[in-house]
N, C-alpha and C positions, 0 to 999 in steps of 0.2 A: 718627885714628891714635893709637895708645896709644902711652903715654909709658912704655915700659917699662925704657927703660934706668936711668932716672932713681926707679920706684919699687922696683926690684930691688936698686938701690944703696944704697936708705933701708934693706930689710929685714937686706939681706948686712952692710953698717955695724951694725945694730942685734943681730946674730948673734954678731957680732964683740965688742961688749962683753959680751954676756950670757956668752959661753964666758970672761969673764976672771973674772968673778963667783963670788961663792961659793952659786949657786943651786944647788938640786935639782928644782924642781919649776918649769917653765912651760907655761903653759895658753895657747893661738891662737886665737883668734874671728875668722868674717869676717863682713861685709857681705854683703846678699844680692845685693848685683852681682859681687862677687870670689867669693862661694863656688864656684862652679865649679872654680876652680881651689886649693880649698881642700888638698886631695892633694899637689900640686904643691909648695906650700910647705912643707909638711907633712914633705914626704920629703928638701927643701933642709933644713930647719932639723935632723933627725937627722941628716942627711950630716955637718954643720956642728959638732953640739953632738952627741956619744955618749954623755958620764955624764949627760947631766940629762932626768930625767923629764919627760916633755913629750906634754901634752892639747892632741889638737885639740878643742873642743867643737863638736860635729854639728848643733848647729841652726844657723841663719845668722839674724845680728843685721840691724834693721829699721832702726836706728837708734845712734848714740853714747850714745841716754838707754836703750839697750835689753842695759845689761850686767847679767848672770843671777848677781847680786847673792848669793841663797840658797845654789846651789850653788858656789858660788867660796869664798865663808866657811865651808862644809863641808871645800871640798878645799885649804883654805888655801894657793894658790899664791905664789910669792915674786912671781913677775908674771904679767901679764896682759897679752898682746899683741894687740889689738884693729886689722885689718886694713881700711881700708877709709874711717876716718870719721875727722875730727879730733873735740877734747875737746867735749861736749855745755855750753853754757853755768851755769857753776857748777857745775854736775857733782860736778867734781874733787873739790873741800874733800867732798863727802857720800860720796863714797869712800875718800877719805883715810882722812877720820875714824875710818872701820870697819876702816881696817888693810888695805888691798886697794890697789895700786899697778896701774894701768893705763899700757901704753904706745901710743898711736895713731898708725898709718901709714897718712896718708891715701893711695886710689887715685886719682892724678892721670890725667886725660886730657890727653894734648894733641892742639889742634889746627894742623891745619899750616898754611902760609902763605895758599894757596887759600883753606882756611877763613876766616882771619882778615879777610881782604881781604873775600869776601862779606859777612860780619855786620859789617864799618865801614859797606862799601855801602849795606845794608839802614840801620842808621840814621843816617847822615852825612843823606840823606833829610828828615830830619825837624830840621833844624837850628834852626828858629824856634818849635820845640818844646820845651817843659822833658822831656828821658827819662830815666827810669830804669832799669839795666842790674843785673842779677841772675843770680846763676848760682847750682848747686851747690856743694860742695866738688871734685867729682873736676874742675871746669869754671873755676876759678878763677883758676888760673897765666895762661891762657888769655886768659880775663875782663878780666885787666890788661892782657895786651898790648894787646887790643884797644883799652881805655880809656884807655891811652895818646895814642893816635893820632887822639881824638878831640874836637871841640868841647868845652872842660871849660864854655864860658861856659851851654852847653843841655844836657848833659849829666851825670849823677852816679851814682856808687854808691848803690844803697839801703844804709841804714848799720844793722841792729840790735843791740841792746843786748847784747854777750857773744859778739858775734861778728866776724871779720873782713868789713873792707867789700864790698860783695856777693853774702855768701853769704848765702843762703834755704835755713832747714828746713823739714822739712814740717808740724811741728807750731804751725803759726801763730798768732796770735789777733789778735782785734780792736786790739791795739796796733798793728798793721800799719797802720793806717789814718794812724798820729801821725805816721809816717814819711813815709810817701807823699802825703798830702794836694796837695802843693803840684806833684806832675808832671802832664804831661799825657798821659805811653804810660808804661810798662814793656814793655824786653823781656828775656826770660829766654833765657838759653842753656842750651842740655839736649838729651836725645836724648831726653824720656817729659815726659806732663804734670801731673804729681805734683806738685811743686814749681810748676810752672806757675798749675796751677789752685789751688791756695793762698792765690799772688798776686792773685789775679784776684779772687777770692772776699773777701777781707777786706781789699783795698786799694780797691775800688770800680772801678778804675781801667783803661781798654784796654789790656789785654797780650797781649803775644806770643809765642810761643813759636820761637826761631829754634830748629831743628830742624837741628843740623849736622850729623850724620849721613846725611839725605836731601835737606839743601839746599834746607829748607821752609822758609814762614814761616807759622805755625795762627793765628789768631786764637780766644780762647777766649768768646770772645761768646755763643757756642751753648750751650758746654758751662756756662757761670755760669749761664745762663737755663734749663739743664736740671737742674741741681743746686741752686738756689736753690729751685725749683718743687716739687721733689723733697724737700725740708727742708720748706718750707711743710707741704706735704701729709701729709709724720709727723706734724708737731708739730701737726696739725689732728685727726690721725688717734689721738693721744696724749690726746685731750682728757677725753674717758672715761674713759683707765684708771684701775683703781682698787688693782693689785696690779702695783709695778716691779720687772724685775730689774737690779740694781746692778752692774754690769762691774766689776771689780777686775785687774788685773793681778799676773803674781806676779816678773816681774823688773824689775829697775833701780827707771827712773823711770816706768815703764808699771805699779808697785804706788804712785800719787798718793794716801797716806793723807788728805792733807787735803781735796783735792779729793772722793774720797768720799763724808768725812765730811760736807762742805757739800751735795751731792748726799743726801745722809740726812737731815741737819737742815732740807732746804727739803720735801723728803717730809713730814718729819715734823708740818712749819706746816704744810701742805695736806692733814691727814689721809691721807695716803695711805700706801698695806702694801709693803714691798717685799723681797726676799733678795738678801743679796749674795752675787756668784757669781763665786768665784776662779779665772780661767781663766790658765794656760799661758801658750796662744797662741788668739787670737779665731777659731772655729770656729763659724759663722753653723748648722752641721748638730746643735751641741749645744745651742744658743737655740733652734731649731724645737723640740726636745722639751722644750720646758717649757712644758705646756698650759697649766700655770693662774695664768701670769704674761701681763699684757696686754700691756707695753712693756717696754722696756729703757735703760735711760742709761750710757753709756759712761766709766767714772771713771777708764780707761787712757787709750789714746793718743784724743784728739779727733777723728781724722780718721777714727775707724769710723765713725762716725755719717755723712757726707758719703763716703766712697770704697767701702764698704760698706753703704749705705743699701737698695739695692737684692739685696742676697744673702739678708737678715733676712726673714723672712713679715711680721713685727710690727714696730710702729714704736719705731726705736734713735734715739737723740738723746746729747749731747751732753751737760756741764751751762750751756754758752751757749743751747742752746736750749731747755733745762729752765727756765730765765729768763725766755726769751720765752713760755713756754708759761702760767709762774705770773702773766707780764705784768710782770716786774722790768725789761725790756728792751724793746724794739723790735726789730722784724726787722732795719730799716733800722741799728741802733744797731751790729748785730752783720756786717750782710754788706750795707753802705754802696753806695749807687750812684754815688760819684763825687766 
């Protein structure tokens, strides 16, 4: 059940002060789960506000670290209203900085009592178990009731650094492991297993995916053992190359100059040729046409490598597994068994 009444109130509240303001110019981003009704709001916010200039931007954001940074400092908006996602950890100050003011309205789900009750069910279950319960953002409010009502002495929030307790992005890393080391399940509440398999993959750990929209429970077992194998066998298949293409991103935190640049300088230890290749948005049909590059490293978002590993002809990696490839790493270092 969507919580509509309660994020309609956030948006209509936030309308409310913008029209006392002395703006001209506001720009609307959503979420690619909200954009659908990208229109919708669109047509509330000029009902609302008639003197002030006001951009929806057309593409739909992937992420909170996914704001199109270039074009915003072009059209110098007084704000930015980002639909969908709370603040990306640190974030904020590296927008600031640039003069660019973002306001985020996250999309809350709620679930209803029915719901809640199953997912205590499912893990009250497991009481002489240390669990870990993880959600989204839009899955959080939620999250708590649940964790309320529950064993605190077996049970905890996964807690990361810059983020409210529970919530899971999708761009994870091996720190994941620092956290979770000491449970013995995670289960994640979601409707998709994005965020799920995240978990799963760099916590070591048995997770679950309580599925409350169909009133599942998935165990990702399969899927780690199928994408694990699947990493393997790029970074087997990378071992040859001798000419890489460099993924760059051109908005937010999806253009990682540093990341890159370390992605370049370890190239550069192991003799190897590579061009960097500034993409938009990651289009696996414009990497097939570049014959005369062997592999790919992905210096944007790290989960192309893993969620689109299988769209790419040639083998896309990470610069975690660009590590293991130079052998700075272990597999095991990186995507932990336990």
């Amino acid at each position: 059940m969507l919580d509509e009444e309660g994020f309609l109130l956030d948006i209509y509240k936030y309308i409310d002060e913008i029209s006392k303001r002395n703006y001209s110019r506001v720009v609307i981003e959503f979420s690619e789960g909200v954009y659908s009704r990208a229109i919708e709001f669109y047509r509330s916010l000029k009902e609302r506000i008639r003197d002030i200039d006001i951009i929806l931007n057309d593409n739909p954001r992937y992420g909170s670290c996914d704001i199109d940074i270039n074009f915003y400092l072009q059209l110098n908006p007084d704000i930015i209203i980002h639909i969908g996602h709370n603040p990306y950890p640190y974030y904020s100050r590296v927008i600031n900085k640039l003069g660019l003011r973002v306001h985020y309205i996250p999309y809350y789900i709620k679930i209803d009592d029915e719901g809640l009750k199953w997912i205590k069910d499912v893990v009250s279950v497991n009481d002489k178990l240390k669990i870990g319960l993880a959600a989204s953002i839009q899955y959080l409010p939620s999250l708590y009731k649940v964790y309320r009502q529950l064993n605190r002495n077996s049970t905890s929030l996964i807690k990361l650094p810059g983020l409210p307790h529970g919530q899971i992005i999708g761009c994870l890393s091996r720190a994941l492991y620092r956290y979770t080391r000491n449970l013995d399940k995670i289960y994640f509440i979601g409707g998709g297993k994005f965020h799920a398999l995240g978990l799963a993959l760099y916590s070591g750990k048995p997770t679950f995916l309580l599925d409350i929209h169909r009133k599942n429970i998935l165990s990702l077992e399969t899927e780690v053992r199928k994408f694990k194998s699947l990493v393997m066998w790029n970074i087997y298949r990378a071992m040859d190359s001798k000419v890489f293409g460099v993924i760059a991103g051109k908005s937010g935190l999806q253009n990682m100059v540093g990341r890159v640049n370390t992605i370049k300088n370890l190239l550069d230890r192991h003799g190897k040729k590579y061009v960097t290749l500034y993409l938009d948005r990651f289009d696996e049909n414009i990497l097939d046409r570049h014959r005369d590059l062997d592999a790919f490293i992905a210096g944007s978002c790290p989960r192309i490598a893993i969620d689109d590993i299988t769209r790419v002809k040639k083998p896309i990696l990470n610069l975690e597994q660009l590590l293991i490839l130079f052998g700075y790493k272990k597999f095991e270092e990186v995507y932990p068994n336990g």
